[in-house]
Structures are given as C-alpha cells and as structure tokens.
C-alpha positions in Angstrom: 32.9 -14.6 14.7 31.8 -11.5 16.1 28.5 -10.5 17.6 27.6 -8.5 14.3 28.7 -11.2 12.0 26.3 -13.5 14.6 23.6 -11.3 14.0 23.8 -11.1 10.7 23.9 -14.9 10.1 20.8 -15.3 12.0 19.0 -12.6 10.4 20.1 -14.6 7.1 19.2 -18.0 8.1 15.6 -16.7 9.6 14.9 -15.2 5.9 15.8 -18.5 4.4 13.3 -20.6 6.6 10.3 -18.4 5.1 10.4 -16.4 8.2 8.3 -13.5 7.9 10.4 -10.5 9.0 8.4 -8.2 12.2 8.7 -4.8 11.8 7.2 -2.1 14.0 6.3 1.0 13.1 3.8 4.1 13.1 0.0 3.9 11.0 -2.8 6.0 10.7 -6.1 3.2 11.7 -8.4 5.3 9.5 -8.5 8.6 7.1 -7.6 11.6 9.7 -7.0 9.4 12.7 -3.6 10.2 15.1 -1.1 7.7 14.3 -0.7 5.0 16.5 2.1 2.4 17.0 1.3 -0.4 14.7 3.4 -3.7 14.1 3.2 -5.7 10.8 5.2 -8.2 8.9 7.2 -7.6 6.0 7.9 -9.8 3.7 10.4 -12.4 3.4 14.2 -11.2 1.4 14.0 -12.6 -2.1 16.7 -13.2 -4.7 16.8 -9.7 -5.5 15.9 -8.0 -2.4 17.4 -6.2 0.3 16.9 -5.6 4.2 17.3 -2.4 5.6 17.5 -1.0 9.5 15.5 2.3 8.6 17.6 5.1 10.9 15.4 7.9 9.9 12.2 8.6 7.9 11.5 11.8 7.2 7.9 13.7 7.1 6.9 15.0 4.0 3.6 17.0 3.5 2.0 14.5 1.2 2.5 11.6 3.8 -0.6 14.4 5.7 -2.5 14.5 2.7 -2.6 11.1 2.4 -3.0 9.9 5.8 -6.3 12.1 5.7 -7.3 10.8 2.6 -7.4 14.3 1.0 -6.2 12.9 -2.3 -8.6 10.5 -2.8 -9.4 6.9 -1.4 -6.9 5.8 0.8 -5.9 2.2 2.4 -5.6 1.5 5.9 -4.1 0.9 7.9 -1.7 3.3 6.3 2.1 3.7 7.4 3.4 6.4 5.7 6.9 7.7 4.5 9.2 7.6 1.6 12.1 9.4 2.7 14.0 6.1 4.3 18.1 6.2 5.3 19.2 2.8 6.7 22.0 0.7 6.9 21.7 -2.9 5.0 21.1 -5.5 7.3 20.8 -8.2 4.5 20.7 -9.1 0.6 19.2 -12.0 -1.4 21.4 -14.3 -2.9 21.7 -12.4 -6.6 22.1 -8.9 -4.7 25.5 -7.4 -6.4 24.3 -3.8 -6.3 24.7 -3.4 -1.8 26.5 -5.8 0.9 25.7 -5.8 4.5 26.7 -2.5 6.3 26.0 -0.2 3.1 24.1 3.3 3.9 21.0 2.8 1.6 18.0 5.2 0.7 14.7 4.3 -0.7 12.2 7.4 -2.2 8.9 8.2 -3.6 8.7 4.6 -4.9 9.8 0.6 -4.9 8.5 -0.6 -7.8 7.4 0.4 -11.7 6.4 -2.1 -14.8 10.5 -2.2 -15.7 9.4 -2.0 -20.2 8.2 1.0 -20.6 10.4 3.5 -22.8 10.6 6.1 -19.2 11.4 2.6 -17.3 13.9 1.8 -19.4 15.0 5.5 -19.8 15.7 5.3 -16.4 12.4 7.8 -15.5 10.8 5.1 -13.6 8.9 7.8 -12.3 6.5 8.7 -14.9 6.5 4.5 -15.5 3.8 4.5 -18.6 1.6 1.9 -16.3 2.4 4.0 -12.8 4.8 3.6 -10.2 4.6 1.8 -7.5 4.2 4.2 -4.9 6.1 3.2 -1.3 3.1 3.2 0.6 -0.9 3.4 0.1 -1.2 1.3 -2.8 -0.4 -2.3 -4.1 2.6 -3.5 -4.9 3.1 -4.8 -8.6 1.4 -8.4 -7.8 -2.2 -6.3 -7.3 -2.5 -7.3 -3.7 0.3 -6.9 -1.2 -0.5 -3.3 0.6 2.7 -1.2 0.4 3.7 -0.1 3.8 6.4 2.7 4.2 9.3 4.0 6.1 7.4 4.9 9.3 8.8 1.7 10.6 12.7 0.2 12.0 12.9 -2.1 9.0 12.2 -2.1 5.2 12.7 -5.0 1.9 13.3 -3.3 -1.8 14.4 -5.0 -4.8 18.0 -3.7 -5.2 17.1 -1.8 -8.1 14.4 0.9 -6.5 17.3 1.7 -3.9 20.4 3.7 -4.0 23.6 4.2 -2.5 24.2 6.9 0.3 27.3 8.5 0.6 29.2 7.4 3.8 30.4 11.1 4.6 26.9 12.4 5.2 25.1 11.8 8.5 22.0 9.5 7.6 19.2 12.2 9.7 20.1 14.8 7.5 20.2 12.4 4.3 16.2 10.9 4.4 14.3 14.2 3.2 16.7 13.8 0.1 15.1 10.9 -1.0 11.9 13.3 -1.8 12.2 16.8 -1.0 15.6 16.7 -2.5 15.4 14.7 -5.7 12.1 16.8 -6.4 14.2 20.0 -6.7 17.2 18.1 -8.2 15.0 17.0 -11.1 14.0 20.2 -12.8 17.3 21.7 -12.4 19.1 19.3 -13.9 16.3 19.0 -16.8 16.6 23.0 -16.9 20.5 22.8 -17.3 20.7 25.3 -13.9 24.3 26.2 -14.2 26.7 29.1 -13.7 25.2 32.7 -15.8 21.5 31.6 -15.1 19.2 33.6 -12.7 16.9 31.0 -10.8 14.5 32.2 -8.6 12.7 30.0 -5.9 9.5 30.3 -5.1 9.4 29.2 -1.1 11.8 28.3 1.3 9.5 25.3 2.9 11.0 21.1 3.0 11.3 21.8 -0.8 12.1 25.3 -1.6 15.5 25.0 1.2 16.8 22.4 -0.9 16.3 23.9 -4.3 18.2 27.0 -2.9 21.1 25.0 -1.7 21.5 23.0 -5.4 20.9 25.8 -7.1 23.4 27.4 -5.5 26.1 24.5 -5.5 25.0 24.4 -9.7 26.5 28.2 -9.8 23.7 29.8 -10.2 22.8 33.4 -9.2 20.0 32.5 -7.1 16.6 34.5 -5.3 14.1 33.5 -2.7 10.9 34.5 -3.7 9.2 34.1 -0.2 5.9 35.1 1.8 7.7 35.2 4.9 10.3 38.3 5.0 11.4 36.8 8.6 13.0 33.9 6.2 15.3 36.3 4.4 18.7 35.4 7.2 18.2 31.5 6.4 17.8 32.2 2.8 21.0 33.9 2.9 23.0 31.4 5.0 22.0 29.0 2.4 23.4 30.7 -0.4 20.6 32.5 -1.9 21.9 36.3 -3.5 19.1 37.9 -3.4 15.7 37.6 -1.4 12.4 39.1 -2.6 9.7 39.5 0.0 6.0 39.1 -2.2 4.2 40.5 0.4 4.5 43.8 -1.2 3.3 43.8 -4.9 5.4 46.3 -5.7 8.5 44.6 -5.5 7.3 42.3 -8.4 7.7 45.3 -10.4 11.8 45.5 -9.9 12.4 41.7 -10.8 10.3 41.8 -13.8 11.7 40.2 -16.8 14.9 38.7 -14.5 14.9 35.0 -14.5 15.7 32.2 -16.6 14.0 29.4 -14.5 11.6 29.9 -11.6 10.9 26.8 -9.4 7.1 27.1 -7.7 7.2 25.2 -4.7 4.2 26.9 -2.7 1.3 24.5 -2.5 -1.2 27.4 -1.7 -3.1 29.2 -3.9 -1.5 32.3 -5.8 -1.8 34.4 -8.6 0.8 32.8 -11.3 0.8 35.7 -13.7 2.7 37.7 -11.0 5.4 35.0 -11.0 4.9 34.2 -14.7 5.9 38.0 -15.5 9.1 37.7 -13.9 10.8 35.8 -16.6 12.9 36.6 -19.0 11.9 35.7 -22.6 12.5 32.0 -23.1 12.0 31.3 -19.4 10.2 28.5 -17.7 8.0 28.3 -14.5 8.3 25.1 -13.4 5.4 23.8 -11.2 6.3 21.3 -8.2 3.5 22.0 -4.8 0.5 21.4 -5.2 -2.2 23.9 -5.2 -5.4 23.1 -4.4 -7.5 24.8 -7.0 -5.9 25.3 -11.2 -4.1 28.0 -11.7 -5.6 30.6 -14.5 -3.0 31.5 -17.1 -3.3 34.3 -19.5 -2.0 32.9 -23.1 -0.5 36.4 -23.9 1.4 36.2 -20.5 3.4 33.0 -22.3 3.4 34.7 -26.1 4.4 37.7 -25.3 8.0 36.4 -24.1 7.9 32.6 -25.7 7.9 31.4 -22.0 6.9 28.6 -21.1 5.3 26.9 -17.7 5.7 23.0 -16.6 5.9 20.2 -14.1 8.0 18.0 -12.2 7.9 15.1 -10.4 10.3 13.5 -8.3 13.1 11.6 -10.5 13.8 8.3 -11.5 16.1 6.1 -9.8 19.6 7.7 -12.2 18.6 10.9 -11.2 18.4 9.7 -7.5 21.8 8.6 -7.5 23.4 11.5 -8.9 21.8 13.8 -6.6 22.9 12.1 -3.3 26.7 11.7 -5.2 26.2 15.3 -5.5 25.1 15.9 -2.0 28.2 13.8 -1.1 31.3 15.4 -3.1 29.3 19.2 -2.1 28.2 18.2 1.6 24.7 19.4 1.0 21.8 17.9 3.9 18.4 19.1 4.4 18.0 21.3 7.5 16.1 18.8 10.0 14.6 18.5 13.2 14.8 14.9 14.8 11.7 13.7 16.4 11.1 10.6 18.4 8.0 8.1 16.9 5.9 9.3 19.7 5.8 13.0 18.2 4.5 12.2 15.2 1.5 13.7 15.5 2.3 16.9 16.5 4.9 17.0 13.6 1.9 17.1 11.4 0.1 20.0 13.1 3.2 22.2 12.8 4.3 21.1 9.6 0.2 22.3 8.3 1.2 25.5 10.0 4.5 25.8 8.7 6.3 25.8 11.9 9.4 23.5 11.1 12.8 24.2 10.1 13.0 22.9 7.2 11.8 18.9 7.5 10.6 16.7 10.4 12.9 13.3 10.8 12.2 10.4 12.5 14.0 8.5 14.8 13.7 4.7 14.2 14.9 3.3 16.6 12.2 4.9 19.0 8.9 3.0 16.8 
C-alpha cells in the first residue's frame, strides 16, 4: 500500500470513529476587524458527504462586504469564501457522484430546502425557502455556523459540489465557482450566441469573465468600461470593440446597438445612459450591486419594449456546464495568487480596484 493509499485510509478510519476533522483557516473576530489565522473543526464526513483539500479560495468582493457587516448583521467569527478548488480527500459511504483524487469545486452555496419547484428545477439558487449560503449563516439544521473556503479543508453533501475539469489548473479555476457562474447565468438565460451584440459593462472579477464567455458563445462583444487604460486587456480577451464612458459623447455612437448588456459595476451610475444603448427588444441585465436604486424612466423601456433584470449566481446544472465549458474552451479567470498572510491587503486593493482580475488563495499557506 502506498503512502497515499495509507493516508487516505487513516483519514477514512478517523471519520468513522466520530473524529471531528481540524481545519485551519483565515476569520474575521468581529465586523471590520483584519483577518486573523483561526482554527476550527469541521464536521464529521456523513453518508453523503465529501472531504476536500481546499488548493485555492478565491476573494470575491462580497466576502469584504460581509466581513464588515455592510450587508446587514453578520456572525462571527466569520471565515469567508465561496470560490473553493480542491482535490477529494474522502467520500461517505453512499458517495457515487466523486472518488478520492477528483478535482472538486464548491460555490456561492452548500445547501437549499431540495422541494421547492427552483430546487427541483435545478435553480437551487433562488431555493423558494433560501439557500444555504457557504458561510455567515446556519446551515439547514438552524444552528451549525457555516464556515467557508478560507481554510485547507472543507465537507459538502455531494450534491452542492461539482466536478472540475482535470485540464485546467485549480488557481485559475476557484473564482469560477462565483465570478464565473454569475456571468455564465444570464448568458445562457439570454441565449448569447453567434449574430448578438453584448456589451459588458466593466472589466472587474466579474466583467473579465463575462467578456471571455461571451466571446467563446460567438458573440460580437464590447467593453463598456470607466477605465480607458483597460482597453489592451479587453482586447486580449476577445472583446471587438471597447467603449470608454468617460466621455458622454461616445454614448451617442453605440446608441440603439445591443441586444443584451450585462451591468457588472457595483457603483452608482446613471442607467438610462446604458439603458439607451439597446436595441428594441433588448435587456439590461443587473449583476453588481449598487449601493443606492437606480431611477428608471418608464418611457426609456416603452419606447423600444426593452426590458431590464437580474441575476444571481446559478444553480448547481448551471455550475456544471460552465466549468465543462471552461474545460472543452480552456477559459480561467485572470488571477493573482496570494499567500494566507496577505489577505488583508488583498482586500484594500481589491476596494480600490487594484487587482488583475481576482485575488486567489493559497491553501496550503493557512
């Protein structure tokens, strides 16, 4: 027997004492606090469950917003993350979906109520009784504390978990498991696909990745973006066009172009510029966050029968098929790797904007 087959078996026979498994990882003690290192125990691998070695978490923006409780009460101590690529260490004994050695990702959540009609729709995501969010909040018995991918080791049930592609290196795989699926999502709900103009409203963690599907759909693709020092990485991505909006004037030259426009700025804007810019039939489709509503003129929608909406994240079909896309297309998210102990700086320059395009963690440094 060899020393990973050794491993393996002890890991197994630990789990089937009761042993409670230690993990360590990163938290934030209180709302707005640094993150400090933080060990915890997960719990035990049960029938339907499986271990993971997390490789890399990735940092995404709402992991800041929730760390300093700017979206309302918040539970600490908090570990964030929910963009998780591992390798499967171990199953429970009615696992059939992953075996030991599988690359496995885990997203936005581990849990929903499973009878709903979006449950069963497979849009686990808008679960009629609410998701089970990976971290800060309970998981579905109303008192275990959710504690996410910030950490070297994770337990799902199998069925909030999905299969990565073995050709794609894990680092650039984790900010898939949010940033990715949430631009996935509305294109595929949109039916993005060749002889469609798609425009993409920043080229942040989320906008990069809606460029590069986009693109790999066959669409004929623009940037919308602040930031006219973005156009050359636009490009390399794929993007055919790139629109700076500091100038108001150059609103006036795309107006009436597109047939789907993905917002994914979280600050606050004027819509009706953006609005404007479709064609008639065309749909804005909100994903950032702004902080304050956006006003909306009716006739801006009447005039031209468009239409403006939301997405969130996908359910766990639509997670799949992404990350099989990303596989057979080679697509990644453009990432820097950062040890544990960076953390905290990750956040200050991902507030200011200063990362290309999303902050990884290395786990094996918690």
């Amino acid at each position: 027997m060899g020393w990973q087959s050794l491993y393996i078996y002890a890991l197994t026979s630990l789990h089937m004492n009761g042993y409670a498994m230690n993990t360590k990882g990163y938290a934030a003690l209180s709302a707005g606090a640094d993150l400090v290192s933080y060990e915890f125990d997960r719990r035990d691998v049960g029938v339907n469950d499986v271990e993971l070695d997390i490789k890399f978490a990735g940092i995404c923006h709402s992991d800041i917003h929730q760390a300093k409780e700017e979206w309302g009460p918040a539970i600490f101590p908090m570990v964030p993350g929910h963009e998780i690529a591992g390798i499967v260490t171990s199953i429970g004994s009615g696992v059939t979906k992953f075996k030991v050695g599988d690359h496995i990702g885990v997203g936005v959540f581990v849990d929903s109520c499973r009878k709903c009609e979006q449950c069963l729709n497979g849009l686990q995501n808008y679960c009629a009784e609410g998701m089970t969010g990976t971290y800060n909040g309970y998981e579905r018995d109303g008192k275990t504390v959710a504690m996410g991918g910030y950490s070297n080791r994770f337990v799902i049930n199998q069925d909030y978990a999905v299969h990565i592609p073995a050709n794609l290196p894990l680092d650039g795989v984790a900010p898939l498991l949010c940033a990715g699926i949430t631009l996935w999502s509305p294109l595929k709900h949109w039916n993005a696909k060749a002889g469609m103009k798609v425009a993409v409203m920043g080229l942040g963690g989320l906008g990069h990745m809606g460029v590069k599907f986009a693109v790999a759909l066959g669409a004929e693709v623009t940037v919308l973006s602040h930031s006219p020092s973005k156009e050359a990485d636009a490009r390399a991505m794929g993007a055919h066009h790139f629109v700076s909006t500091k100038d108001p004037e150059n609103f006036k030259a795309i107006a009436k172009s597109f047939d789907l426009i993905l917002n994914t700025v979280s600050a606050e804007l004027v819509i009706e510029d953006y609005l404007n810019l479709l064609k008639q039939d065309g749909t804005l489709v909100i994903i950032g966050l702004p902080g304050k509503p956006y006003s909306v003129n009716a006739g801006t929608l009447l005039g031209a029968r468009r239409s403006m909406a939301g997405s969130m994240i996908g359910g766990m079909p639509e997670l799949q098929e992404m990350l099989d896309f990303c596989g057979k297309h080679n697509i990644l998210s453009d990432v820097e790797v950062i040890n544990a102990d960076y953390i905290n700086e990750a956040y200050d320059r991902t507030i200011a904007s200063d990362v290309k395009y999303r902050f990884v963690i290395d786990a094996t440094t918690f």
